[in-house]
Every structure is written in structure tokens, then in C-alpha cells.
Kinemage of the C-alpha trace (Angstrom):
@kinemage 1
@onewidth
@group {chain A} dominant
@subgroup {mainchain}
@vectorlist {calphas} color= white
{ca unk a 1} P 28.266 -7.116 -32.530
{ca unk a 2} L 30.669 -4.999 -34.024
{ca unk a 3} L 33.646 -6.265 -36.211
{ca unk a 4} L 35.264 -2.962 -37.352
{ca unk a 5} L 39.152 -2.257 -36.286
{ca unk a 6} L 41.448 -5.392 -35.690
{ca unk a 7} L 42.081 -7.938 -33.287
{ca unk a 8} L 45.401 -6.965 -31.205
{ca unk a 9} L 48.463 -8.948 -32.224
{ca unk a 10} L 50.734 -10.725 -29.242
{ca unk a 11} L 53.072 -7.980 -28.488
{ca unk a 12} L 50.171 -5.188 -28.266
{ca unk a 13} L 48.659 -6.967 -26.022
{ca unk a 14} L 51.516 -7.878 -23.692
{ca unk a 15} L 52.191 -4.665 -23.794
{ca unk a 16} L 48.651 -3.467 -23.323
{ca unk a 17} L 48.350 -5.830 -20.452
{ca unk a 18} L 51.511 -4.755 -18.394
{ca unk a 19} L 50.048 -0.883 -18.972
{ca unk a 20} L 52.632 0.628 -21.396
{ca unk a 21} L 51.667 3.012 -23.978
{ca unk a 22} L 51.165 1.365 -27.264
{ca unk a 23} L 49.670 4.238 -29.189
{ca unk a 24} L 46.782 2.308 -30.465
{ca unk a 25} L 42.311 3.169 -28.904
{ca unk a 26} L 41.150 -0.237 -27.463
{ca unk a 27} L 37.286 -1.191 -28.123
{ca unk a 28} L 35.677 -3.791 -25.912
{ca unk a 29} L 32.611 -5.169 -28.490
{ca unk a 30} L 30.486 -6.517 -25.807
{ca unk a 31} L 30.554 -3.165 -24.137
{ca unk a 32} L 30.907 -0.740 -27.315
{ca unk a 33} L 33.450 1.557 -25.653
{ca unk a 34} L 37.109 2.303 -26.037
{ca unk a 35} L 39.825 3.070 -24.198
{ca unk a 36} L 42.664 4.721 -23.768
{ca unk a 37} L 46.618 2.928 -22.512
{ca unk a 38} L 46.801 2.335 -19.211
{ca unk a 39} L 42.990 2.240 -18.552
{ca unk a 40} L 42.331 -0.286 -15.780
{ca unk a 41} L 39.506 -1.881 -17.283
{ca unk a 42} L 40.512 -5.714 -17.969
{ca unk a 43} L 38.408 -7.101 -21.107
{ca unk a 44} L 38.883 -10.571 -22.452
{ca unk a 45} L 41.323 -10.290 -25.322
{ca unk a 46} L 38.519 -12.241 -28.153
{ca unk a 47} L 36.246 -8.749 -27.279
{ca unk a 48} L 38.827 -6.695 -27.862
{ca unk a 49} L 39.291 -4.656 -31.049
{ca unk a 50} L 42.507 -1.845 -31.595
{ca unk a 51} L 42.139 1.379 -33.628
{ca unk a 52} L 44.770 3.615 -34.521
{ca unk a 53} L 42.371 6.535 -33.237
{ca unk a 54} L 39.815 7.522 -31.218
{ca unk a 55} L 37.965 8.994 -34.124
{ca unk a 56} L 38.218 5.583 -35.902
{ca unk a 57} L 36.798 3.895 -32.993
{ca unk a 58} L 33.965 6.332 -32.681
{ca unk a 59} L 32.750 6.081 -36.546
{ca unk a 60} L 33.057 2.541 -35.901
{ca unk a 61} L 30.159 2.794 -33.146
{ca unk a 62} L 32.130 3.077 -30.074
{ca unk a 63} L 31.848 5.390 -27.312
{ca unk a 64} L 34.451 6.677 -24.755
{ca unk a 65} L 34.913 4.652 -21.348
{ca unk a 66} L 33.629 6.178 -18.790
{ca unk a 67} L 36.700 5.161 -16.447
{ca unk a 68} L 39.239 6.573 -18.204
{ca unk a 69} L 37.606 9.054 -20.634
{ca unk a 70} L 38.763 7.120 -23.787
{ca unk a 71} L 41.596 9.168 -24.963
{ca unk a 72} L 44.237 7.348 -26.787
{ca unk a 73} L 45.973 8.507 -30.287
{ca unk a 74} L 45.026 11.292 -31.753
{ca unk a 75} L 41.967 11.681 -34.350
């Protein structure tokens, strides 16, 4: 499973949940693919991981979601 990035704190999430930018790449570890704000993908918040960028999330062994192309910050 992986364990890299961080778990999201309360207000990333709230705002991650209503669909406003936050800035941040979220990884889903049971899938091993991040996203991008506003993707409509719902994960459980325990498999979720944030990155500051995509690039992070990528050397950390995720790939791009297939939804919503996995964009996010910049990197």
C-alpha cells in the first residue's frame, strides 16, 4: 500500500469535498491514482493521500486518473 504524501487535514477536505480548488494532487492508495480539484471521483477520506504536485504524486507511484486526467499543481 503506499504511505508517501499526507493525509488531508479538515479544511482540505471540506473544501475538496464541496469541489473548490485547493491547490494540492489527491492520491487514492487503494487505486494508485491521483487527481486533480474538482474531479468527481469520491474516495473514502482514510485512502486518500494529498501532494503538493503531480510530479510528487507520480515518484511516489501514482498514476493519473483516468476521469479527470490528473492535473492538479504544477510539477
Amino acid at each position: 500500500m503506499r504511505t508517501a504524501g499526507r493525509a488531508p487535514e479538515d479544511a482540505e477536505w471540506a473544501a475538496h469535498e464541496a469541489g473548490a480548488a485547493t491547490g494540492l494532487v489527491w492520491a487514492v492508495v487503494t487505486t494508485g491514482i491521483h487527481c486533480r480539484d474538482g474531479c468527481p471521483a469520491r474516495p473514502l477520506r482514510k485512502n486518500t493521500r494529498v501532494f503538493d504536485s503531480r510530479a510528487e504524486a507520480e515518484a511516489a507511484g501514482f498514476r493519473a486518473c483516468k476521469r479527470c486526467g490528473g492535473g492538479g499543481a504544477a510539477g
